[in-house]
N, C-alpha and C positions, 0 to 999 in steps of 0.2 A: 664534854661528851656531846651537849647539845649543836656544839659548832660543826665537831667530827659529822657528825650526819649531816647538817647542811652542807658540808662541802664536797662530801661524797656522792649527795643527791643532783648538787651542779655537777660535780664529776661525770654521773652518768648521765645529765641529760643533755651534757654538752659532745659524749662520746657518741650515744646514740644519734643527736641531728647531726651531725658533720657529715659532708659531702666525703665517702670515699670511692677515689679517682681509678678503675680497674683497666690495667691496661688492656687495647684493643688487639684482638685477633685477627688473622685475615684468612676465611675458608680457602678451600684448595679451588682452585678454578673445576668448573663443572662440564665441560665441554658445553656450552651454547653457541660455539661458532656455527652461523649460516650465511656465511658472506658468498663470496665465488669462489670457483675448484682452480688449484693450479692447474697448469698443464702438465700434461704425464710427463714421466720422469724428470720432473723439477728437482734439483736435491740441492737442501740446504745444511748449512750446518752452525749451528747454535755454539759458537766461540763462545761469547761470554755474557754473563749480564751484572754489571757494577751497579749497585748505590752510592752514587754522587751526593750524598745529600749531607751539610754540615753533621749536622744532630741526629742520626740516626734514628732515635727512639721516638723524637718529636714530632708529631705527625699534622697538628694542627692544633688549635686555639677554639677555648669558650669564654664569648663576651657573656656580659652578666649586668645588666645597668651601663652598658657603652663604654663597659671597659674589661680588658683583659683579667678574665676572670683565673683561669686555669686552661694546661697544656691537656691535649686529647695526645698519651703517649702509646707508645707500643711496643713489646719486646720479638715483632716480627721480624726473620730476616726477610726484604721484600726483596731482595735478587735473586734468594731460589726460592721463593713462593711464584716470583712472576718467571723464571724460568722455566719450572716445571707446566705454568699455564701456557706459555707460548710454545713451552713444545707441544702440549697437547693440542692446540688449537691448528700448529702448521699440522699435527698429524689428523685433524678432521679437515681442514684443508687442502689434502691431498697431496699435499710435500712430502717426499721422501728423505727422511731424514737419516744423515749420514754420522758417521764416528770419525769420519779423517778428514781434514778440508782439502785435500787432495781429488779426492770424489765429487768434490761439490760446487753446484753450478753459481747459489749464493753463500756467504760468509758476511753472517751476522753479528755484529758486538753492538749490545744494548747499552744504554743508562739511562739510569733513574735520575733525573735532574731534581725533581721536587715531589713532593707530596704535601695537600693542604686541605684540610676541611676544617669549615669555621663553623661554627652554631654561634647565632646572634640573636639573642630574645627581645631585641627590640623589635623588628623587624615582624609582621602577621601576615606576609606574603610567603616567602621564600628564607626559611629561617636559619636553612643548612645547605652551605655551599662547598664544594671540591673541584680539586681539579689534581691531576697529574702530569707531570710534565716528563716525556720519553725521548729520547734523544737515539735513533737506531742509523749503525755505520753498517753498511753492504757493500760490499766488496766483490767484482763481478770480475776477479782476472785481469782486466785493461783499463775497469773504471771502479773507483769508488765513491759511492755516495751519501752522504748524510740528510736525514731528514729528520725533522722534529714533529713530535705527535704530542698535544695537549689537549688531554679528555677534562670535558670540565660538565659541572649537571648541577642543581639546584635543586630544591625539594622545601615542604613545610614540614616540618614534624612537631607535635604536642611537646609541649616545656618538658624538657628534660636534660639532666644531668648525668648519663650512666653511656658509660661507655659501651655497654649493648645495644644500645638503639640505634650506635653512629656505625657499625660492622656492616649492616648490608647495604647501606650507602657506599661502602668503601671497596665493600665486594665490585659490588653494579660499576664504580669506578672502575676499580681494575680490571673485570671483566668486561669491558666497554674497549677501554685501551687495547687489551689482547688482540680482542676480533677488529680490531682496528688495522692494526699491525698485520697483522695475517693478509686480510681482505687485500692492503694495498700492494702487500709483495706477490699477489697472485698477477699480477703486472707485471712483472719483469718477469 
């Protein structure tokens, strides 16, 4: 009996410390586009947006003592979380957005190339790094073209292990990207 309790007691105290890994979230974009206004009736239309990304779920990496500690997962879909923001952001940018591509003057198909945020607790500068990598094809009737967008930002954040503290990093990423995208097709 006297064992029973000591291994019940490591039981709990090995349940209680362990690190549990909660997957990350990714809020809905908030409209903070303030880039430049298209030109009147500019009308685009939002084809597609792919995640190209092997692993889906894996969104990035926590070092821990200089090595690969544990996966930052996530059970977001990020092609209509980032579709739904980049429609919203051409609709504060002053795009007219269209239902038929017969209407419209661009023809957008997105992808998601990568997603990556590291937390490195060795490091007391910049401890949490991201980036995203956007791959957007526009298609203008007689030309098409590709161009690539990688948002990338840096930050220090207090030692932490909780996949809440890494979500508004990840926002700020994807909302950085959006207004990105937006701003620059207000050019063509």
């Amino acid at each position: 009996m006297k064992n029973f309790i000591y291994i019940l007691i490591a039981a709990l105290f090995m349940a209680g410390c362990s690190y549990k890994n909660e997957a990350i979230n990714l809020h809905a974009y908030k409209g903070e586009y303030s880039g430049e206004i298209a030109p009147k009736n500019k009308a685009v239309y939002l084809r597609s947006v792919t995640d190209a990304r092997a692993n889906k779920h894996v969104i990035g990496s926590i070092y821990k003592g200089g090595e690969k500690y544990q996966n930052f997962n996530s059970n977001v879909d990020f092609a209509t979380k980032y579709k739904e923001g980049l429609g919203y952001a051409l609709d504060i940018a002053g795009f007219n957005k269209v239902s038929n591509p017969n209407d419209a003057t661009l023809i957008m198909d997105v992808v998601i190339k990568d997603i990556a945020v590291v937390y490195n607790d060795k490091n007391f500068d910049k401890n949490l790094k991201g980036s995203i990598e956007i791959e957007v094809k526009i298609d203008r009737g007689h030309t098409v073209t590709t161009q690539s967008f990688q948002q990338k930002a840096s930050k220090w954040i207090a030692p932490s292990y909780e996949s809440k503290d890494i979500e508004p990093f990840l926002y700020s990423l994807f909302a950085d990207s959006i207004n990105d995208i937006a701003s620059r097709l207000t050019r063509y």
